[in-house]
C-alpha positions as CSV (number, residue, x, y, z in Angstrom):
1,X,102.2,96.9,92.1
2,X,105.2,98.2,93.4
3,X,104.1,100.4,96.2
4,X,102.6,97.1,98.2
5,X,106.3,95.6,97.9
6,X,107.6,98.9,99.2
7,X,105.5,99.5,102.3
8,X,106.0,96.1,103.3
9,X,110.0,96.2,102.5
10,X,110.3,99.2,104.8
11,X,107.9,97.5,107.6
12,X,110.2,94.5,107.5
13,X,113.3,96.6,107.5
14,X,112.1,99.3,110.5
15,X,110.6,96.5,112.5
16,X,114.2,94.5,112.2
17,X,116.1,98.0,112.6
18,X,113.8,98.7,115.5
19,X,114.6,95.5,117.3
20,X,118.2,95.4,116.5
21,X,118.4,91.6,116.1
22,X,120.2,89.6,113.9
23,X,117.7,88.1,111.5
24,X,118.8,85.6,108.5
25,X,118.1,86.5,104.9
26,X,115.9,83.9,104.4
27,X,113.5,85.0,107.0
28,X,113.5,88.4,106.0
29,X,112.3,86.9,102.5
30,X,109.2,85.0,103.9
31,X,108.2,88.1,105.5
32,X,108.9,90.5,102.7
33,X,106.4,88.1,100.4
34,X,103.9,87.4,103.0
35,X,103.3,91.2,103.7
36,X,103.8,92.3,99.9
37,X,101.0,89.3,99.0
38,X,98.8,90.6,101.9
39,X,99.1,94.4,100.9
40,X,98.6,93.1,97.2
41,X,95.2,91.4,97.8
42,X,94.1,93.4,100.3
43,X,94.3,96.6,97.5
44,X,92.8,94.4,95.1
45,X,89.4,93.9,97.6
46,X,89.4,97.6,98.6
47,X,89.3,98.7,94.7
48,X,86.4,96.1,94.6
49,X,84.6,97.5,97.0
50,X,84.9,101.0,96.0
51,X,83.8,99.5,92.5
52,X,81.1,97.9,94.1
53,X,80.1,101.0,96.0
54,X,80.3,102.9,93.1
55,X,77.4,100.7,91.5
56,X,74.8,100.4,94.0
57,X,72.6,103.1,92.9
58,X,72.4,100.8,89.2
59,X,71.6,97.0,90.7
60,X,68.6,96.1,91.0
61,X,66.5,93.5,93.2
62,X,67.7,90.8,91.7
63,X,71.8,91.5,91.7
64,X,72.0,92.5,88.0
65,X,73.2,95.8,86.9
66,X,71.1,98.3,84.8
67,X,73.0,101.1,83.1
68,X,71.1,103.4,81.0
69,X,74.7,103.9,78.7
70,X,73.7,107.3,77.8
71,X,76.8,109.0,79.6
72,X,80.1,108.5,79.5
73,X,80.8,107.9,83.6
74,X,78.0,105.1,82.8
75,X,80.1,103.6,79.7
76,X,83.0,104.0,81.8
77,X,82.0,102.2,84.9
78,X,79.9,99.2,82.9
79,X,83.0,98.5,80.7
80,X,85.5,98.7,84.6
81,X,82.8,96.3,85.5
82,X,82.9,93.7,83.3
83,X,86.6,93.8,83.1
84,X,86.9,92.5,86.8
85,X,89.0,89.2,85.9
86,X,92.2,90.6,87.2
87,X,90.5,91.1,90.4
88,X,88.4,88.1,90.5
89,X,92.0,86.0,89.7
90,X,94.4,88.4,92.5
91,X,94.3,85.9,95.4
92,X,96.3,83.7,92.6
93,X,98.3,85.9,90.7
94,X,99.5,88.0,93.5
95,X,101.5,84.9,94.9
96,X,103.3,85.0,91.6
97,X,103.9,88.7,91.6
98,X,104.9,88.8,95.3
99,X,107.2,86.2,95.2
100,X,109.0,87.7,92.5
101,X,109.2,91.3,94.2
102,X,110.4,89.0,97.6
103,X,113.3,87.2,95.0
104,X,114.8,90.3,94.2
105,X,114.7,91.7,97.5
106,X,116.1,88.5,98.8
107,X,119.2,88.8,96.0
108,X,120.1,92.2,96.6
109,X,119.8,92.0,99.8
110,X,122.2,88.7,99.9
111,X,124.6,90.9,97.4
112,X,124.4,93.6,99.8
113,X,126.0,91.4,103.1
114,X,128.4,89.6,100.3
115,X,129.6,93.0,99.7
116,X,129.8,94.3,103.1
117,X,131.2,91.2,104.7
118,X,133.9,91.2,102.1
119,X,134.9,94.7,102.6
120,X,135.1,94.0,106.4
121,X,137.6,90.8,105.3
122,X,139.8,93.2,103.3
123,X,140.6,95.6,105.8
């Protein structure tokens, strides 16, 4: 979960540090927590689709799933398959997740220029 929030951290940060504007805190939050909540999703649909590769040689014509269950990569993949509510339910809970990741960017970035501006004040 955190490797999403990191890649899109370190786009958000290069691109700014690339451009060398001045962009507010606040900004820099929407884009950290769109980004994180479009990296999140989108690994979420590639698993799926892996999954879903992974599968076709047991679905038959009519879209069910056949497993003969006497190996253990066949337990193993039936039991990933009908555990897929985390991934049916990502679209939702990766708003959650990515807006907390994007809060505590936001605060310690915020803590960061507090600190910084306050040093500059000192001397």
């Amino acid at each position: 979960m955190l490797l999403p929030g990191a890649l899109a951290t370190l786009f958000v940060l290069g691109y700014n540090y690339y451009r060398k504007r001045y962009i507010n805190c606040f900004s820099l939050f929407l884009r950290v927590w769109l980004l994180t909540y479009i990296f999140m999703v989108s690994k979420v649909f590639i698993y799926d689709h892996y999954l879903e590769m992974r599968m076709q040689p047991y679905k038959l014509a009519d879209g069910l799933y056949q497993f003969s269950g006497s190996n253990e990569e066949d337990r193993k993949l039936s039991e990933i398959h009908l555990n897929s509510t985390g991934r049916n339910f990502a679209p939702i809970t990766s708003i959650v997740f990515s807006l907390f990741y994007a809060l505590g960017f936001y605060v310690l970035l915020s803590l960061w220029i507090f600190i910084k501006r306050y040093r500059e004040k000192i001397q």
